[in-house]
N, C-alpha and C positions, 0 to 999 in steps of 0.2 A: 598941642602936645604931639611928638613925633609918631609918630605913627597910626597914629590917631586915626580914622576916618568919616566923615561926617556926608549923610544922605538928605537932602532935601533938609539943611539944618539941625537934623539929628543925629546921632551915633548908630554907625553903622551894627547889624545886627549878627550876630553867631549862635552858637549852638557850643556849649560845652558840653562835652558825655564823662562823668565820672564814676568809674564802674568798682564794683569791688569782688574778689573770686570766693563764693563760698566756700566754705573748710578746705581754703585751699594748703592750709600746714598737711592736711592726708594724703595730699597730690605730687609725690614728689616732682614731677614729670608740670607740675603747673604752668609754672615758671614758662618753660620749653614750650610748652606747647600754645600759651600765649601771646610769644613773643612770635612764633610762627604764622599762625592765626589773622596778629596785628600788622603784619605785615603786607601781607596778604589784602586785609581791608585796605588799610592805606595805598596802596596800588590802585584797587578799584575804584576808590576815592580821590585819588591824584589833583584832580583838577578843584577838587570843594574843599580841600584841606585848610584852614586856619592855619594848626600846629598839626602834626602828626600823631596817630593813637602809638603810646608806647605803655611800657609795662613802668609802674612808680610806686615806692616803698615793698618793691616784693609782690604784692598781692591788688594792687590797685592799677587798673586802667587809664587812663584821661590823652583827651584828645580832641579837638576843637573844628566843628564845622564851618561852612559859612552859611549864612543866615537864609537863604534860600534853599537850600537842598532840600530833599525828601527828606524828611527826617525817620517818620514810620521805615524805609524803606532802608536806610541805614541803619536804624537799628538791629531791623533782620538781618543784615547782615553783620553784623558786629556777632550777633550769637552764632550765626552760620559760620562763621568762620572762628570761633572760640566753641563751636561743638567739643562736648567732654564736659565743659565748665559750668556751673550755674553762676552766673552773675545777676548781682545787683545792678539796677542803671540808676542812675540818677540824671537827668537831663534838664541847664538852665539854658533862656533864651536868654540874653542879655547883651550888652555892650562887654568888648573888651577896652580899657582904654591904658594899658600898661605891657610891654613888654612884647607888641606886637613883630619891632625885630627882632626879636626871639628864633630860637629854633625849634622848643620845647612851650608845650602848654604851663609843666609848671612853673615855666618864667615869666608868665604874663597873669596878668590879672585885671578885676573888669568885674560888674555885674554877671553876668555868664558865669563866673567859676562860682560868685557868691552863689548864684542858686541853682547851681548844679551842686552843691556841695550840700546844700538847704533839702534837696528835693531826697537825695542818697542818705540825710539822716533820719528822712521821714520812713524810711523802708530798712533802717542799719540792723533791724532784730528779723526780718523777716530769713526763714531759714530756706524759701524756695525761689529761684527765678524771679525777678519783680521788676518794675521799671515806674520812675516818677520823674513827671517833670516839675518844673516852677519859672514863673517869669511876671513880669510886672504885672500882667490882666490874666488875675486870679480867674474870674470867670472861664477863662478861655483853655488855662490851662487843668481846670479840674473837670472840665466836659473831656479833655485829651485823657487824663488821667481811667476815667469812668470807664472809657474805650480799652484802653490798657489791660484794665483788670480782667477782660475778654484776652484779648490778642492773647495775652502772657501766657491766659489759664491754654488757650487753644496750643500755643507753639511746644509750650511745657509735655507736650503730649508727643511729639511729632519725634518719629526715628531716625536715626541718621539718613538712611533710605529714604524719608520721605525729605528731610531737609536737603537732599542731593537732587530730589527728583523738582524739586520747586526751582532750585537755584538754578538748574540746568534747564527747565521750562521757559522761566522765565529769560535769560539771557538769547535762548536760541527762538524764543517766537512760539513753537511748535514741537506739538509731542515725539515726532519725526528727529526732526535735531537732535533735542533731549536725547533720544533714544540712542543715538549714534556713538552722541559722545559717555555715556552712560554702561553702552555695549550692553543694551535688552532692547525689548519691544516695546513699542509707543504702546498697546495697549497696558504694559508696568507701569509705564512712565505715568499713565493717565492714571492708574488706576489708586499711585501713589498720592496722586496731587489730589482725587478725590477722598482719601483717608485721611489727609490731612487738612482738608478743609479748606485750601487753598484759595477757591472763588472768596468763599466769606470773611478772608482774612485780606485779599487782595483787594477787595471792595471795601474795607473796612480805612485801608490804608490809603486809598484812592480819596475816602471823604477825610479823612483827617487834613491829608495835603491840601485839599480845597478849605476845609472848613480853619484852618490856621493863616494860611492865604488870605484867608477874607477878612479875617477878624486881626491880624498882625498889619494888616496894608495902610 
């Protein structure tokens, strides 16, 4: 099948994100500000891209990884840079095996969109922030899920200020950097990353990456 790609005999692996923008009919400015946002990620992401994160039906995200990235770590940034928005995530691990020369995720299709789409209806009533995954080793993905309902509850807290002071932490190594580009003091910088809980979220994402690593290999 053209496009197809096949690892060690098997189909090679992705990541589908299918997002959806809570009430976002109250937002007029949605629209804008997520097409901004998606831009912005996809840059950062440049190199892990499948398909591009673009904005579909109005109100819905979707956007295709490739099968090794961070995932945890993408995520955050997907709300870091759709800050304002509450989104739903829906995230499936799967094969794509349709529509790979695409330029667009919604022209391809594949296991991956099925259960990204499966995991987004498991959460479709939820009215706050949420994130689920699904893929072929249930086990694997309801230990990720359990984690989740941490991260979420923790990020769902966090101020713009603290989301500025993590993303700039983290990119520049040190509170120092941070600070520069930020235009405050490394003791803000820090003191931000500690209200928001930063360490235990970062460690949280740190065993994710290994523990799906080990059990997806």
């Amino acid at each position: 099948m053209q496009g197809v790609k096949f690892i060690t005999g098997q189909l090679q692996q992705h990541y589908v994100i299918t997002a959806d923008i809570i009430q976002s009919r109250r937002r007029r400015d949605a629209a804008a500000q997520a097409e901004a946002g998606l831009a912005a990620l996809n840059a950062r992401y440049r190199d892990q891209l499948t398909a591009p994160f673009t904005l579909y039906r109005g109100d819905e995200i979707q956007g295709a990884l490739c099968g090794s990235v961070d995932i945890a770590r993408a995520l955050r940034h997907l709300r870091f840079f759709c800050l304002g928005l509450m989104l739903r995530v829906g995230v499936g691990r799967g094969a794509i095996t349709g529509g790979l020369d695409k330029e667009y995720a919604w022209q391809m299709d594949g296991s991956a969109f099925h259960y990204s789409r499966e995991a987004l209806e498991k959460i479709k009533r939820r009215r706050e922030p949420a994130t689920r995954f699904a893929g072929k080793n249930e086990a694997l993905w309801s230990t990720v899920n359990a984690f989740y309902g941490l991260i979420d509850s923790i990020e769902s807290r966090w101020s713009e200020k603290q989301w500025q002071a993590v993303d700039a932490y983290e990119r520049g190594g040190t509170f120092e950097i941070a600070a520069r580009e930020l235009e405050i003091s490394p003791q803000s910088v820090a003191k931000r990353c500690r209200a928001a809980g930063w360490k235990a979220v970062a460690e949280a994402e740190r065993f994710l990456k290994a523990y799906i690593e080990e059990c997806s290999g």
